[in-house]
C-alpha positions in Angstrom: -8.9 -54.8 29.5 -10.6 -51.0 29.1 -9.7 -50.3 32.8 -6.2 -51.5 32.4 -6.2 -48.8 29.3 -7.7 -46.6 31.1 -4.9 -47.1 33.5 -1.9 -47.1 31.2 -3.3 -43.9 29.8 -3.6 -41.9 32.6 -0.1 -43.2 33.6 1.3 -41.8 30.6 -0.2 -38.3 30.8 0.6 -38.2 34.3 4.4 -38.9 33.0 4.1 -36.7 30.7 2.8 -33.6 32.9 5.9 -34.6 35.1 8.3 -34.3 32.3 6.9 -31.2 31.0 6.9 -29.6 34.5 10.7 -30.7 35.0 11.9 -28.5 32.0 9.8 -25.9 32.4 11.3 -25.8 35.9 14.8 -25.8 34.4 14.2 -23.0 32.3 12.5 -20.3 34.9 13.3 -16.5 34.8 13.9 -14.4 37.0 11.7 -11.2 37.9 14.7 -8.8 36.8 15.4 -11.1 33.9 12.0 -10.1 32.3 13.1 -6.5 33.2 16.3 -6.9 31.6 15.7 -9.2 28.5 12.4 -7.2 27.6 12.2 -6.0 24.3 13.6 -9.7 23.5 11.1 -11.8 25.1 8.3 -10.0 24.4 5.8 -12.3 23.0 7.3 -15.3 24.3 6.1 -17.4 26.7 8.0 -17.6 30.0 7.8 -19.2 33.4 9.0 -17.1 36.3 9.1 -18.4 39.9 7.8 -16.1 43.0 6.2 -15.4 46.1 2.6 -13.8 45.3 2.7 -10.5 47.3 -0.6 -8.9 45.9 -3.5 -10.5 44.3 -6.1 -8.0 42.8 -9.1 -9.7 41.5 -11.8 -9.3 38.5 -10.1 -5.6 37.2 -11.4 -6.2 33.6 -12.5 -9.8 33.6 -9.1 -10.5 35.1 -7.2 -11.5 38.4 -3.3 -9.6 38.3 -1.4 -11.3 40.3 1.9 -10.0 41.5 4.9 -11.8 42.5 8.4 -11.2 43.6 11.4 -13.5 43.6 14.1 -11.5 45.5 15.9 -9.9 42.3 15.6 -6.5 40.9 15.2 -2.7 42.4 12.4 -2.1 44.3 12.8 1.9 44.0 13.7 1.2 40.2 10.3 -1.0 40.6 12.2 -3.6 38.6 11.3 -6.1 41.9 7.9 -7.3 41.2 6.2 -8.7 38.0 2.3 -9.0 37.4 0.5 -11.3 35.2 -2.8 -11.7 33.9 -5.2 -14.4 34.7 -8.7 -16.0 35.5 -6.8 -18.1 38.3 -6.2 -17.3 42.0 -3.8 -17.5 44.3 -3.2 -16.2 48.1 -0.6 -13.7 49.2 2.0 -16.0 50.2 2.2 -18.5 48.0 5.0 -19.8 46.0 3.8 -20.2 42.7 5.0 -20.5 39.2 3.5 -18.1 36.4 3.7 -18.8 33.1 2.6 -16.8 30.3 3.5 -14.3 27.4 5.7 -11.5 28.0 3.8 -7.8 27.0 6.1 -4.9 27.7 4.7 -1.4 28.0 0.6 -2.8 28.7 -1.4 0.2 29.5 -4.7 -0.6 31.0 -5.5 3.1 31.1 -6.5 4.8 34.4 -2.7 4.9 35.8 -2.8 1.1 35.0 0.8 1.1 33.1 2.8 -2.0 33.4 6.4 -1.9 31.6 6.2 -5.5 31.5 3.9 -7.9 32.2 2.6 -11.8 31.8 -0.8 -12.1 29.3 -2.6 -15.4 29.2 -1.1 -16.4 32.5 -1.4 -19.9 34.1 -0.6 -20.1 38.0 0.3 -23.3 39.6 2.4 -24.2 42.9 6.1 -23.9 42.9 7.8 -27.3 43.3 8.3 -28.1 46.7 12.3 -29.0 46.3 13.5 -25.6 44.7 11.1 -22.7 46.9 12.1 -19.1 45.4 14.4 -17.0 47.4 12.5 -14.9 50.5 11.8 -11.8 49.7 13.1 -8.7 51.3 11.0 -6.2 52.5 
């Protein structure tokens, strides 16, 4: 009877992580959306789908990761958005980063980002709905 709990249990959560990765699929942003919607997000938490094109790693007790989903202005360097995080991913991979919109985060040392993702969490991009390629 405990194993069979144990079971049911860990059926539900596992149901539940499904459902709560479903709408939090259905409510991505885009990269130029975080550009764009700013100064009303900020402080919000977000999800925003990408391809990881740069990965820096323990800068302040923190990995930046920085992703691009094919919208925005590369020379208006509206293209690309960075977040925050103790996580890792490779260049290449689609992943999903959620976390809380800062806008104007100035790490000092030429480290200015107009916006950025705090308290990120990384985790693959569903395999059904890959982001757009992104152009060079």
């Amino acid at each position: 009877m405990k194993l069979l709990s144990i079971v049911l249990a860990g059926l539900v959560c596992t149901l539940g992580l499904a459902s709560f990765n479903a709408s939090a699929a259905d409510d991505l942003k885009s990269v130029i959306s975080i550009y764009e919607n700013g100064d009303a997000l900020a402080g919000k938490t977000v999800s925003v789908q990408g391809k990881v094109v740069k990965v820096v790693k323990g800068i302040k007790k923190r990995n930046f990761i920085h992703i691009q989903d094919g919208t925005g202005d590369a020379k208006a360097e509206t293209n690309e958005l960075t977040g925050t995080t103790t996580q890792l991913a490779n260049v290449g991979d689609q992943v999903v980063l959620t976390g809380v919109v800062v806008i104007n985060r100035d790490f000092g040392s030429g480290y200015l980002f107009p916006r950025l993702l705090e308290e990120t969490t990384v985790t693959p991009a569903p395999a059904a709905s890959p982001a757009p390629e992104v152009k060079p």
